[in-house]
C-alpha positions as CSV (number, residue, x, y, z in Angstrom):
1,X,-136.8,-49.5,-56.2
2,X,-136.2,-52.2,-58.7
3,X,-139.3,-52.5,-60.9
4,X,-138.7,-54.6,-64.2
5,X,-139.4,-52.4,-67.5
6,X,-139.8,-52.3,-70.9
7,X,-139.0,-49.9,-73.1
8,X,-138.2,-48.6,-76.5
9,X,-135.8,-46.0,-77.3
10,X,-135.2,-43.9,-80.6
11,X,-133.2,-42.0,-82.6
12,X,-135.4,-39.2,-83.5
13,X,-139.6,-39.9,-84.7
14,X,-139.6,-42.4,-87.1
15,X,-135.9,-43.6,-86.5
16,X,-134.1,-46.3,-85.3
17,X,-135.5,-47.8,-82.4
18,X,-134.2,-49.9,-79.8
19,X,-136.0,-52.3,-77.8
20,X,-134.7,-53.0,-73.9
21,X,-135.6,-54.5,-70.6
22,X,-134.4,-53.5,-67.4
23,X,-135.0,-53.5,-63.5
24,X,-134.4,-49.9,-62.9
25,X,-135.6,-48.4,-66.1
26,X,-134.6,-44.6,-65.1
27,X,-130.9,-45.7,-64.7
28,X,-130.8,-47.5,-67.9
29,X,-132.4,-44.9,-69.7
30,X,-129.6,-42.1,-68.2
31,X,-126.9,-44.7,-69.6
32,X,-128.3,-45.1,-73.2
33,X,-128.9,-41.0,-73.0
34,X,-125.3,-40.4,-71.8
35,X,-123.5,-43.4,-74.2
36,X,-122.1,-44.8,-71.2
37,X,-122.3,-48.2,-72.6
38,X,-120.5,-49.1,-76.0
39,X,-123.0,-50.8,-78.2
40,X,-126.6,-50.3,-80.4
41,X,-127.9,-47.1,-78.9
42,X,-124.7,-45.2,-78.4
43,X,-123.8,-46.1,-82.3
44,X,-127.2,-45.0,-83.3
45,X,-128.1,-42.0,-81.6
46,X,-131.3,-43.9,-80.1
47,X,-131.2,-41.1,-76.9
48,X,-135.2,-40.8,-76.5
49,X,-137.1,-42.9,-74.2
50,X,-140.5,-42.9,-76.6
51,X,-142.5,-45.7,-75.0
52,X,-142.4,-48.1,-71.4
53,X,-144.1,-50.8,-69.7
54,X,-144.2,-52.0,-66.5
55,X,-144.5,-55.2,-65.3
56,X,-144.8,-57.2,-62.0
57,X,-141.5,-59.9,-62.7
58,X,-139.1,-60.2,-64.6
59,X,-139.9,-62.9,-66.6
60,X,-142.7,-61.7,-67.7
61,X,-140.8,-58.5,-68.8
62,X,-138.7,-60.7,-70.5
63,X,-141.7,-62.7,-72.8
64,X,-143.2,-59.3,-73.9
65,X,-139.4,-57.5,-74.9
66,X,-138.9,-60.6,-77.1
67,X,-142.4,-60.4,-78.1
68,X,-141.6,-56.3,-79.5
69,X,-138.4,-57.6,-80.7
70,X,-139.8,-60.3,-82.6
71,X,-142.9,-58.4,-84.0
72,X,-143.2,-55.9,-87.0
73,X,-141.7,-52.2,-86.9
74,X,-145.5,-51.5,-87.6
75,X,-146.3,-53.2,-84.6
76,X,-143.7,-51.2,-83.0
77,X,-144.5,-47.3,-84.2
78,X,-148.3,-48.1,-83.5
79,X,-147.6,-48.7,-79.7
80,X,-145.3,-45.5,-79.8
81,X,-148.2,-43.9,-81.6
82,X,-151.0,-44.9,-78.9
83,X,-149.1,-43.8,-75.7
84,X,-146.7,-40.7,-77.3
85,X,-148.1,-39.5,-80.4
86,X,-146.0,-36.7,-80.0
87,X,-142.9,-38.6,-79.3
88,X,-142.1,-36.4,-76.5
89,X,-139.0,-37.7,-74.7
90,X,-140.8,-39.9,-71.6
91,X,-137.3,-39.7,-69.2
92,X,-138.7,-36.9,-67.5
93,X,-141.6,-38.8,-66.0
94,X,-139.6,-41.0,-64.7
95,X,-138.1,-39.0,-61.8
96,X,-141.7,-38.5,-60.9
């Protein structure tokens, strides 16, 4: 089921985070985890899924990744902090 996402993967707590969108957020996730694709995560380790959102379309997806992208690293570790304080790696409820 294709269900448009938002996410941020990191490095380790407190590292360097990555911020993605994606249609099918459990098989994007399993690419960045297994550096599949050459590029940001796979050079930087960012193998933890930390924090996601759903959203109805697309484009709406879209509007809030360039939102995170745009906003403060503070902005960033407080949404981590507020659904993951623990920064338990989130793939696992994904298969649920």
């Amino acid at each position: 089921m294709r269900e448009p996402a938002v996410y941020i993967m990191a490095s380790q707590r407190n590292g360097t985070l990555y911020v993605g969108v994606t249609s099918n957020i459990a098989e994007r996730v399993w690419q960045h985890r297994e550096g599949v694709v050459p590029g940001f995560t796979k050079r930087y380790g960012c193998k933890l899924l930390v924090w996601y959102e759903h959203h109805e379309r697309m484009d709406e997806a879209i509007s809030r990744e360039k939102q995170l992208k745009g906003g403060s690293r503070a902005n960033k570790l407080a949404l981590i902090e507020a659904m993951n304080p623990g920064w338990r790696d989130l793939y696992e409820n994904l298969a649920g």
